[in-house]
C-alpha positions in Angstrom: 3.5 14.1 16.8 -0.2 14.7 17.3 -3.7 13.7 15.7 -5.9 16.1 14.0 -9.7 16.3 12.8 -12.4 18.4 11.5 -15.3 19.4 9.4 -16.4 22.1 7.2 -19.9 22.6 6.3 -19.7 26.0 4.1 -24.1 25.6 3.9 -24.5 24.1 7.2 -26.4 26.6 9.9 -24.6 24.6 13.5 -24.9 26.5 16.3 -21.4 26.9 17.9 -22.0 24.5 20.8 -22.8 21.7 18.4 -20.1 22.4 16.2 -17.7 22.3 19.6 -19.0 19.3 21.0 -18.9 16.9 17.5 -15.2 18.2 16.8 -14.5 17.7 20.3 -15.6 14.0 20.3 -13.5 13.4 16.9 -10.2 14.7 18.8 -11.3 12.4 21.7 -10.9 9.5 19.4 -7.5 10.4 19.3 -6.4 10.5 22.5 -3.4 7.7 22.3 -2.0 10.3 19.6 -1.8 13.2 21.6 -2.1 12.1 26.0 -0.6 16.0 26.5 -3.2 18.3 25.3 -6.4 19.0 23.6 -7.5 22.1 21.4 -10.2 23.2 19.6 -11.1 25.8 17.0 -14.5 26.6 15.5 -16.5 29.3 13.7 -19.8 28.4 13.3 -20.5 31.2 10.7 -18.2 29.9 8.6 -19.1 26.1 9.2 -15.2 25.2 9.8 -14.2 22.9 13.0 -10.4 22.0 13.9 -9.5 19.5 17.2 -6.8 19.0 17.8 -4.4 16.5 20.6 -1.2 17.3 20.9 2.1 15.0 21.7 4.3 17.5 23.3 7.9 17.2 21.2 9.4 20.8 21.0 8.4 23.8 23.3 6.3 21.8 26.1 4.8 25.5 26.8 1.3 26.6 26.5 3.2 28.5 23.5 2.7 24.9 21.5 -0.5 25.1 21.5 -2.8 23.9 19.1 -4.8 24.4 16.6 -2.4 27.7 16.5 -3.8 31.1 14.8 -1.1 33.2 12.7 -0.8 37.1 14.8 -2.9 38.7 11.9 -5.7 35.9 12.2 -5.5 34.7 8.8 -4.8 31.3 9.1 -5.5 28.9 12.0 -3.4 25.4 11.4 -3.8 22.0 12.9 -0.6 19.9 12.5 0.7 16.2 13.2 4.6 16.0 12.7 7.8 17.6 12.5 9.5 20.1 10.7 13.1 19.6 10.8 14.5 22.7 9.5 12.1 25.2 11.4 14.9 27.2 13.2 16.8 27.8 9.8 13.6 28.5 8.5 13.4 31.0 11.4 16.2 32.4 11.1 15.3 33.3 7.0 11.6 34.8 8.3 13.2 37.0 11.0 15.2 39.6 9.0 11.7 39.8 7.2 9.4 41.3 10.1 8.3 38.1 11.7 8.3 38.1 15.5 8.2 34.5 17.6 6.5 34.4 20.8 7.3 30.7 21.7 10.2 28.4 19.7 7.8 25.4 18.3 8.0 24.6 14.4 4.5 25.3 14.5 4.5 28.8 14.9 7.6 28.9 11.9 5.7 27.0 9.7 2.1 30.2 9.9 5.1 32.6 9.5 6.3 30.7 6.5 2.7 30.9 4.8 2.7 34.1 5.3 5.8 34.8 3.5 5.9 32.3 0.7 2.3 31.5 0.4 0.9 27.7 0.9 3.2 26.4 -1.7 6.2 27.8 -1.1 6.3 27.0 2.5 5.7 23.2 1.6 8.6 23.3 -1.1 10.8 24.7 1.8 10.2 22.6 4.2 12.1 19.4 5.3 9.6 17.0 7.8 7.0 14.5 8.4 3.5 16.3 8.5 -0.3 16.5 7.6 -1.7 19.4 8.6 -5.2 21.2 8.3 -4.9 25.1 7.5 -8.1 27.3 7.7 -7.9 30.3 5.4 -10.5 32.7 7.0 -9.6 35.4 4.3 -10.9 32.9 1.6 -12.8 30.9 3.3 -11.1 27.7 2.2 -9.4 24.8 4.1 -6.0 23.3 2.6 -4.8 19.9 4.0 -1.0 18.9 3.4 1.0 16.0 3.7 5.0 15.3 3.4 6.5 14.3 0.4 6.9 10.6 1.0 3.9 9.7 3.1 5.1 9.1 7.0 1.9 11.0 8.4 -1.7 10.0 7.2 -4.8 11.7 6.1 -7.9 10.9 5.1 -10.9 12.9 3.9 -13.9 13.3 1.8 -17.9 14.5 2.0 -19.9 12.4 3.9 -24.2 13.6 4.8 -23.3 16.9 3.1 -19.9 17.6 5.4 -16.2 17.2 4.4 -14.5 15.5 6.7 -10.9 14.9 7.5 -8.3 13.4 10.1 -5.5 11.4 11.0 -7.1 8.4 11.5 -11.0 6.8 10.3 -12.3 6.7 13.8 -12.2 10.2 13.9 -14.2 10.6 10.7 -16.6 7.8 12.1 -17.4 10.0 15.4 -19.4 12.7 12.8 -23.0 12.3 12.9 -22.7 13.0 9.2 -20.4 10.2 8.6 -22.0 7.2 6.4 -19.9 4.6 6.5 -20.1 2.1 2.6 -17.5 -0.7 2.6 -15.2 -0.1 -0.9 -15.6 -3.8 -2.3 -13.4 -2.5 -4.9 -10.6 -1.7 -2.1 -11.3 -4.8 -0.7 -10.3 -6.6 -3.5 -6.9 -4.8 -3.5 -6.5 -5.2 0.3 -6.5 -9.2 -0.3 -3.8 -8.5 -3.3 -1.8 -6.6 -1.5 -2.4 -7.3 2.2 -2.6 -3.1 2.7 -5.2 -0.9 1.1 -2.8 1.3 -1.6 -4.1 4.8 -2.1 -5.7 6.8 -2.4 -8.6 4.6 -1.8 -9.3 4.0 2.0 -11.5 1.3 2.8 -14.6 3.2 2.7 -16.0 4.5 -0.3 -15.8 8.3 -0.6 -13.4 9.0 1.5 -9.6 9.1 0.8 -5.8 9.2 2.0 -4.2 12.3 0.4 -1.5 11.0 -1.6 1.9 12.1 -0.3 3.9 15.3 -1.3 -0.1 16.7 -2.4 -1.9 19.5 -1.4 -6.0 20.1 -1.1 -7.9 23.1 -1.0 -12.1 23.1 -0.6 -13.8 26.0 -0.3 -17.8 26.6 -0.9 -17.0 27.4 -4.1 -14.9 24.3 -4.9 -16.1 20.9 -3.5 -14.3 18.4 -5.2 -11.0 19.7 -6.1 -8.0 17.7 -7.2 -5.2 16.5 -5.0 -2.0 19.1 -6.2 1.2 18.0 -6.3 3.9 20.0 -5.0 6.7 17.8 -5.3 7.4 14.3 -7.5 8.5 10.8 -6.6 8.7 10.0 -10.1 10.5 13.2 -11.0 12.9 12.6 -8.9 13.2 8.7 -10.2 13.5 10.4 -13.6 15.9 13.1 -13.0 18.3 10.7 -11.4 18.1 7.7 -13.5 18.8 10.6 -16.6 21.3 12.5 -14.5 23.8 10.1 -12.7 26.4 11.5 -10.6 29.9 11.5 -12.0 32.3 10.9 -9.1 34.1 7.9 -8.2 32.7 5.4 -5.5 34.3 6.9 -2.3 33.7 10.5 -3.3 29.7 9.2 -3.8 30.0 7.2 -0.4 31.4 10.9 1.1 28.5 12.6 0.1 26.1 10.0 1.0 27.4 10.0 4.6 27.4 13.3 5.1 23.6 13.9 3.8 23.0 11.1 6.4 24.8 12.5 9.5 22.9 15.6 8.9 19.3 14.4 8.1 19.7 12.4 11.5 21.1 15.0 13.3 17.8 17.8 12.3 15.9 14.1 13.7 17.2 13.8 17.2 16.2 17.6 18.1 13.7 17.1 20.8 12.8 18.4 24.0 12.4 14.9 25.5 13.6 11.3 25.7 15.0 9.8 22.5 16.5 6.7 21.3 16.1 4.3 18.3 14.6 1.1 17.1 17.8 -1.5 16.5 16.6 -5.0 14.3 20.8 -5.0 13.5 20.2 -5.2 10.2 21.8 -2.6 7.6 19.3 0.5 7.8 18.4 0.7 11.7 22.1 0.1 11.8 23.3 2.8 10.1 21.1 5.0 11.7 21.9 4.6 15.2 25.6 4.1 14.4 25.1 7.7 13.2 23.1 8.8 16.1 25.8 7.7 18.3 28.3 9.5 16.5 27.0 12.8 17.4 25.8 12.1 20.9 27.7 12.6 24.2 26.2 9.9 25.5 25.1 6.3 25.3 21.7 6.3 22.8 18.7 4.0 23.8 18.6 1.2 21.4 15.3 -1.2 21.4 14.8 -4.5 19.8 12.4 -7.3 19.7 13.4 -10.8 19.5 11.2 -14.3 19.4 11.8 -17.4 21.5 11.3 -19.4 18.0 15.0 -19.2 17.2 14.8 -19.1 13.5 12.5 -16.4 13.6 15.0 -14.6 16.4 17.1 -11.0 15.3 17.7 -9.8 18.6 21.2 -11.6 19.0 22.3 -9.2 15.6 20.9 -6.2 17.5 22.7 -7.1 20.7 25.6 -7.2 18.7 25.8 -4.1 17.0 24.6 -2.3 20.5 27.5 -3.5 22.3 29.4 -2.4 19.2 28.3 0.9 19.0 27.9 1.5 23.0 24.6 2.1 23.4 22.1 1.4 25.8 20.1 -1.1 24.6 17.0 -2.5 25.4 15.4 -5.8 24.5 11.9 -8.0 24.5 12.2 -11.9 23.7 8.6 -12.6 23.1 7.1 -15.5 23.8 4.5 -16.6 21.0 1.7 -16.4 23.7 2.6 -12.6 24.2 2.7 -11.5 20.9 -0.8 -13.4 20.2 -2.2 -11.1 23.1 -1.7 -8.3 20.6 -3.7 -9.8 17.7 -7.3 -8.3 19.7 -6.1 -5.2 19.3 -4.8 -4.6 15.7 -8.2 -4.1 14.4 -8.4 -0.3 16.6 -5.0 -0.1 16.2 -4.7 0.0 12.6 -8.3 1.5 12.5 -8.8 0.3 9.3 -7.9 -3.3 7.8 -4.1 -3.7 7.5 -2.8 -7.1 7.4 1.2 -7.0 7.4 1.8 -9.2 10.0 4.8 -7.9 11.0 2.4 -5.0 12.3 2.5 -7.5 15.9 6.5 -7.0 16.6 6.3 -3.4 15.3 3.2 -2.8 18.0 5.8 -4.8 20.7 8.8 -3.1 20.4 6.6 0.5 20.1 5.2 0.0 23.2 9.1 -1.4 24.8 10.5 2.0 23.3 7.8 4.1 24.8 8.2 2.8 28.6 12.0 4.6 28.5 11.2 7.1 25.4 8.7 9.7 24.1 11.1 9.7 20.3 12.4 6.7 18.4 14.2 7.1 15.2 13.6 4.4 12.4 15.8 2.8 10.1 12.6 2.1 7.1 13.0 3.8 4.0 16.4 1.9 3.1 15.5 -0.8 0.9 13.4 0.7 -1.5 15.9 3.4 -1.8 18.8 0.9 -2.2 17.1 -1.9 -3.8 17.6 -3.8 -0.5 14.7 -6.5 -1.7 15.1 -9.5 -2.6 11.9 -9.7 -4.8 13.9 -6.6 -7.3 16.6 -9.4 -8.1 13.7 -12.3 -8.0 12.1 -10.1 -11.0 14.8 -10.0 -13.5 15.8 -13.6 -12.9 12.0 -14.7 -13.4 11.7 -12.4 -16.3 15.2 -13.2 -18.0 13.4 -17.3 -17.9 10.2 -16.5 -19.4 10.4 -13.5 -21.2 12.0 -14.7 -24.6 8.7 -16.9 -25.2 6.1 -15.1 -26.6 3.2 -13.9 -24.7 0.9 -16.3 -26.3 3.0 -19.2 -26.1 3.2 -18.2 -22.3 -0.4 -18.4 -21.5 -1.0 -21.4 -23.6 1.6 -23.3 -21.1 0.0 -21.4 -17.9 -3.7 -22.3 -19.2 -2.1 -26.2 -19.4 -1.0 -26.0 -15.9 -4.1 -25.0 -14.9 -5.6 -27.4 -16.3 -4.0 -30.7 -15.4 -3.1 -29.1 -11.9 -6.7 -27.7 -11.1 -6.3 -28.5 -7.2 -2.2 -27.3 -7.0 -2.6 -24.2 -4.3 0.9 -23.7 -4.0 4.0 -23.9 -6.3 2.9 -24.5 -9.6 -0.3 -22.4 -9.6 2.2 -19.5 -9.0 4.2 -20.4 -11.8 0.8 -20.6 -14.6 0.1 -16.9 -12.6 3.4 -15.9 -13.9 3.4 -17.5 -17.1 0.0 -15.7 -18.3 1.6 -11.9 -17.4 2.2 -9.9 -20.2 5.3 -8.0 -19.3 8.0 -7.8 -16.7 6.0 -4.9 -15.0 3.3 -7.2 -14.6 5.5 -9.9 -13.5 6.7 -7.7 -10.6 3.1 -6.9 -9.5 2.3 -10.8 -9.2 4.9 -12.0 -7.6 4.1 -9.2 -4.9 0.4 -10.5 -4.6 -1.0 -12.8 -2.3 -4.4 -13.5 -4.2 -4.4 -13.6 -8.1 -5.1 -10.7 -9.5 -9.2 -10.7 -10.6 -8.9 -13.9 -8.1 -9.7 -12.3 -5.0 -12.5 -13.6 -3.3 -14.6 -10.1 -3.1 -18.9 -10.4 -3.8 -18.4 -6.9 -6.3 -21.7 -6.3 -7.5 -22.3 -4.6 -11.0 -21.3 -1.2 -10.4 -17.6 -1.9 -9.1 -15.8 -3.4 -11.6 -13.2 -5.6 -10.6 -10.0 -3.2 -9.4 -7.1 -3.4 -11.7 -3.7 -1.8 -10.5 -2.9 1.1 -11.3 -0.3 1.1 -14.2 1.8 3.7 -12.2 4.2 5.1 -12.3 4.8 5.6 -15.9 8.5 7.0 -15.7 11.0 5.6 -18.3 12.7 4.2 -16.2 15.0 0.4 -16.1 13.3 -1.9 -15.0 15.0 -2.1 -11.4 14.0 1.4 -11.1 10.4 1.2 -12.0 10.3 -1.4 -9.5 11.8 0.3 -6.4 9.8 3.8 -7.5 6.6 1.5 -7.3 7.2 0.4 -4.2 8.5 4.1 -2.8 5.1 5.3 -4.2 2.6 2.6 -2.5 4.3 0.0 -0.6 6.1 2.4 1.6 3.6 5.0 2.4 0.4 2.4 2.7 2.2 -0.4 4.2 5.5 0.4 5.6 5.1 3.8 7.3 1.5 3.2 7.8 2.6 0.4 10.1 5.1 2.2 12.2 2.7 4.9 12.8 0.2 3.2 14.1 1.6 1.2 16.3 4.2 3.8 17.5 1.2 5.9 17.9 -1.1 3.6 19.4 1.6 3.8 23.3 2.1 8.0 22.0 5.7 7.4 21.0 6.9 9.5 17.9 8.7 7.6 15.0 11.2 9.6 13.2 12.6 8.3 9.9 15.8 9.5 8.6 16.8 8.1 5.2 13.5 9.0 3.6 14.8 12.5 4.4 14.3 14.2 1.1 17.5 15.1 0.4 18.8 12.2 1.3 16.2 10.5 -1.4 16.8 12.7 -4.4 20.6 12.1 -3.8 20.0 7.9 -3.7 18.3 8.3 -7.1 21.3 9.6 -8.3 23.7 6.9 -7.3 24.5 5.1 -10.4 22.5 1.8 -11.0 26.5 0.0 -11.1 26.6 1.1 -7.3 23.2 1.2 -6.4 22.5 -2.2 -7.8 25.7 -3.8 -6.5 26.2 -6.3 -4.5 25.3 -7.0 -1.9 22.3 -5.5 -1.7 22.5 -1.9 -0.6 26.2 -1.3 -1.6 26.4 2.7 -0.9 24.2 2.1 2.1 26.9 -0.9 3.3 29.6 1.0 2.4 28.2 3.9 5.2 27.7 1.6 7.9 30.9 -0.4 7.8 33.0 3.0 8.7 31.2 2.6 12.6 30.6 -0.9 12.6 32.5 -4.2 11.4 31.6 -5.8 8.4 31.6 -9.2 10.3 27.9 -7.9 12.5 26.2 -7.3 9.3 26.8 -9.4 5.7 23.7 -12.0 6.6 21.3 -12.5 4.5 18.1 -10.5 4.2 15.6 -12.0 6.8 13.3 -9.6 7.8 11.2 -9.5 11.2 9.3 -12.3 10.1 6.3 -14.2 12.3 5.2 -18.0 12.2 1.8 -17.5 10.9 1.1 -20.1 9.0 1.9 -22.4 12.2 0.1 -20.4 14.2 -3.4 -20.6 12.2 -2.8 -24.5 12.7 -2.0 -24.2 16.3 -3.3 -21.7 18.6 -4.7 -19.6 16.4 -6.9 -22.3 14.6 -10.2 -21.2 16.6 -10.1 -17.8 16.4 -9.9 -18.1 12.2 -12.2 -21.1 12.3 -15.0 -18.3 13.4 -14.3 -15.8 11.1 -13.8 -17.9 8.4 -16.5 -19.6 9.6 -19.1 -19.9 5.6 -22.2 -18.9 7.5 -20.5 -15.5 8.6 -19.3 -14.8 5.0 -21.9 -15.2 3.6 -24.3 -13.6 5.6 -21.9 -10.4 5.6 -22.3 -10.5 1.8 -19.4 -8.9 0.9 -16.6 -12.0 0.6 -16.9 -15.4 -1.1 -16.6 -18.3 0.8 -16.4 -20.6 -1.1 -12.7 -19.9 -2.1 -11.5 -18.7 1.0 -12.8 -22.0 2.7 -10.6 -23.8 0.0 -7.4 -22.3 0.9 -8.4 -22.9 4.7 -8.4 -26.0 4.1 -5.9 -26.5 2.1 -3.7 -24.6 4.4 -4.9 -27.1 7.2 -3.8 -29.9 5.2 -0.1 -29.0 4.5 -0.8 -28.1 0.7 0.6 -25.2 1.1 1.2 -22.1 3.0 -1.6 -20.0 2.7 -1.2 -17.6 6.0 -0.6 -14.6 5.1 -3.4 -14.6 2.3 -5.6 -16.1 4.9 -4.3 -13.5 7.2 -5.8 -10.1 4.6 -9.0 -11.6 5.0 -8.9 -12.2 9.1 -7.9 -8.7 9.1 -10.5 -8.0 7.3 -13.3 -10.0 9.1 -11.9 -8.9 12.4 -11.9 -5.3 11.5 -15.2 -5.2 10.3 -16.5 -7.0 13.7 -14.7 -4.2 16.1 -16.0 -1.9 13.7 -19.8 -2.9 13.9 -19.2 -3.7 17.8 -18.0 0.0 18.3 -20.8 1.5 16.1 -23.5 -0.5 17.8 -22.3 0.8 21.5 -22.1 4.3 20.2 -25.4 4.2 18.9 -26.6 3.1 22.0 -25.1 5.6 24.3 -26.7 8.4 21.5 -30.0 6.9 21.9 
């Protein structure tokens, strides 16, 4: 696990020591990604720049360096991740010529170019990655990332330069870099409380969408993202192609791709363990992890002294179940409000789950004992583990037989004799006024109305309207977890872990989104899949290592009181970024509104926290932001 960076200027004339020292202070940015090693590449002639810091995994020799060059000098590659099935990869590119000088997956994956061709390596490979590949033969550089979105990449032109990275800040350390707040992602950050891609919160620059490839060249500026494999295929194919066996043979099957997908996941030549909430997913991972280890795993867990808010005694549980050694934080609310000053250069850009504060605690609990943690995300919207899929149907079986007009008549009513109602029953006219049961799913997973969101756009940025992907034919439960496997989990979920796993250098490994493992849960017919309780094949998995009894809860989630908090010791702090005088002098968010649901929040009208809580990500984003670019500025001049 690493962080990368560069620029390529095909018309640029930078001397080499330039070129050197600006890629050089964009890998420096990325220092927490990669404490073990720094490397550079650059060719000034050609305008191309790759740094590189590296988190030392597999093969801690100077033979894992990077950025690496193939032994005919072709390619040079730059890469952040894992590829799981390098040595049986290996083993296919020896019989073909291809000598190995160290044993990293790095040096596989040049060979496997080589062999197959860009493509073809990518279709081959099973991993977590985004990688940068310079092509000096062509001239061209090709940036990858794995088929469900667990390592990030952004990118675009900026001052005449395309510019990529693992993370914004290394894009901001360009001197090219102009950097235009995206009212339009704005808007959808206060909908969604993450930024959903490929829009990054700057305009012009991008997040490659997962399982895509990119290839610029002088001759080709703005090319298309490629796909070289399908979410929505793979939604298709399965929903059309159900397996046939009965439920235990499909159970088999299922357990075996797991024990296997986290077996190729704990390879690593240093400390592993695994994050453990006790819930079903992190569950069945480590119960599987400690079926095929000799000895006791590390477990780590997070619990809150607020007691309906607490997990940790599930987690305990299951650890002393399973026999491992477990680790655990009870966190007193003043600790985990010590974290809040940091999320905005943590998350680097605004992100505003807030369970991003226990994932950034029990990341950095993990990392004083570990240097690898596997994860148990991925589960739910593989198995239809949320309760929000059920929520759906039920909300659209109630409203759906009314026509649509008849609908937004009553909704318009509501609004009308209810005009100050912030909680309940404006959430009922939202629903009301949809138009179909997809659109019922995407409001009751928004935390501002859609077109409500209390963004200054000026004329040339229309309002943002969803996308209406994915367009698959699929039922209706299906279309929902595929949206959610598509956006959700790659912008919200796995952007969270990485971060904040990152942030202490501490890999996070994710097992179920392994994609055999996903292609075979698509498969799973909907009569199992759907069953309940939730997550039925999963279930049916975990309760061979671990006692039914541990586990049937209900879904809880690491959940924070944030509401309570903006009313108690966090009231200040929001006061003063909230504060109508900062809005509006920003120009880029209303105040008027936002002051309305303050207050109403204050009041006990409703709660209004985690909406509040997109735009204090915001605000306190855009403040670190401005701070950092002021004191850069000042040690250039």
């Amino acid at each position: 696990m690493c962080g990368l960076c560069g620029s390529f200027e095909p018309a640029a004339s930078t001397d080499q020591p330039t070129l050197e020292a600006t890629v050089r202070r964009m890998a420096d940015t990325l220092a927490h990604r990669g404490p073990d090693d720094r490397g550079l590449f650059t060719d000034a002639a050609s305008g191309i720049a790759l740094g590189f810091r590296r988190l030392a995994i597999l093969d801690l020799t100077p033979a894992g360096h990077q950025p690496m060059r193939s032994p005919d000098g072709r390619y040079t590659i730059a890469f952040n991740g894992e590829i799981y099935n390098f040595r049986a990869l290996r083993d296919e590119l020896v019989p073909r010529g291809h000598v190995f000088f160290g044993h990293s997956d790095t040096e596989v994956m040049l060979a496997a170019i080589g062999e197959w061709g860009l493509r073809g390596a990518l279709e081959r490979m099973n991993g977590m990655f985004a990688f940068a590949l310079w092509d000096a033969r062509r001239r061209t550089v090709s940036l990858a990332r794995d088929r469900l979105g667990e390592k990030p990449m952004y990118y675009g032109w900026s001052g005449g330069a395309f510019l990529f990275g693992s993370e914004l800040k290394a894009l901001r350390a360009h001197p090219r870099f102009v950097g235009e707040i995206d009212r339009g992602a704005l808007a959808l950050l206060l909908r969604h409380d993450y930024l959903p891609g490929p829009r990054s919160i700057y305009r012009g620059i991008s997040r490659l969408p997962p399982g895509t490839l990119l290839t610029v060249g002088a001759e080709r500026r703005e090319p298309e993202p490629e796909a070289y494999w399908s979410m929505a295929e793979v939604a298709r194919r399965g929903e059309a192609d159900p397996l046939r066996g009965g439920d235990r043979e499909i159970v088999d099957e299922l357990e075996a791709l797991l024990r296997d997908a986290v077996k190729l996941r704990m390879e690593a030549d240093v400390p592993l363990g695994a994050f453990l909430s006790g819930g079903v997913d992190s569950s069945t991972v480590v119960a599987l992890m400690q079926a095929q280890s000799a000895r006791p795993v590390r477990t780590f867990s997070i619990g809150l002294v607020e007691r309906r808010f607490d997990e940790a005694p599930f987690a305990r549980a299951v650890a002393r179940h399973l026999g491992t050694q477990h680790e655990e934080l009870i966190v007193r609310p003043e600790e985990a409000l010590s974290v809040i000053p940091r999320l905005a250069a943590i998350y680097d850009e605004p992100f505003a789950d807030a369970s991003q504060i226990p994932t950034v605690l029990v990341s950095q609990l993990a990392r004083r004992h570990v240097t690898v943690s596997l994860s148990g995300d991925g589960g739910d919207e593989l198995f239809a583990g949320y309760p929000r899929y059920a929520s759906a149907r039920r909300v659209w079986r109630a409203i759906g037989w009314l026509p649509v007009g008849a609908r937004r008549i009553a909704a318009a009513a509501i609004r009308a004799t209810r005009p100050r109602d912030q909680s309940r029953m404006a959430r009922v006219a939202g629903l009301l006024a949809q138009a179909g049961r997809e659109s019922v799913y995407r409001a009751l997973i928004h935390y501002w109305p859609p077109g409500a969101e209390p963004v200054l756009l000026d004329r040339a940025v229309a309002p943002p309207l969803d996308e209406e992907r994915p367009r698959a034919p699929l039922s209706f439960a299906g279309w929902m977890m595929l949206l959610d496997t598509v956006t959700y989990l790659p912008d919200d979920i796995l952007a969270k872990v990485d971060r904040a796993s990152m942030s202490v250098s501490l890999e996070a490994r994710v097992p179920l989104l392994d994609h055999r493992v996903v292609d075979y849960a698509w498969r799973i017919p909907p009569s199992l899949r759907l069953r309940a309780p939730s997550k039925w094949p999963l279930r049916q998995v975990l309760y061979r290592y671990v006692p039914r009894a541990l586990i049937e809860r209900p879904k809880r989630g690491f959940s924070l009181p944030i509401g309570d908090w903006l009313r108690g010791p966090l009231r200040d702090w929001a006061e003063d970024l909230l504060d109508a005088r900062r809005l509006d002098a920003e120009g880029l968010l209303a105040a008027a509104p936002i002051r309305e649901r303050w207050r109403a929040h204050l009041d006990g009208e409703g709660d209004f926290g985690q909406a509040l809580w997109g735009v204090l990500m915001f605000e306190a984003w855009l403040a670190a932001t401005t701070t950092r670019a002021h004191a850069t500025a000042s040690a250039a001049g």
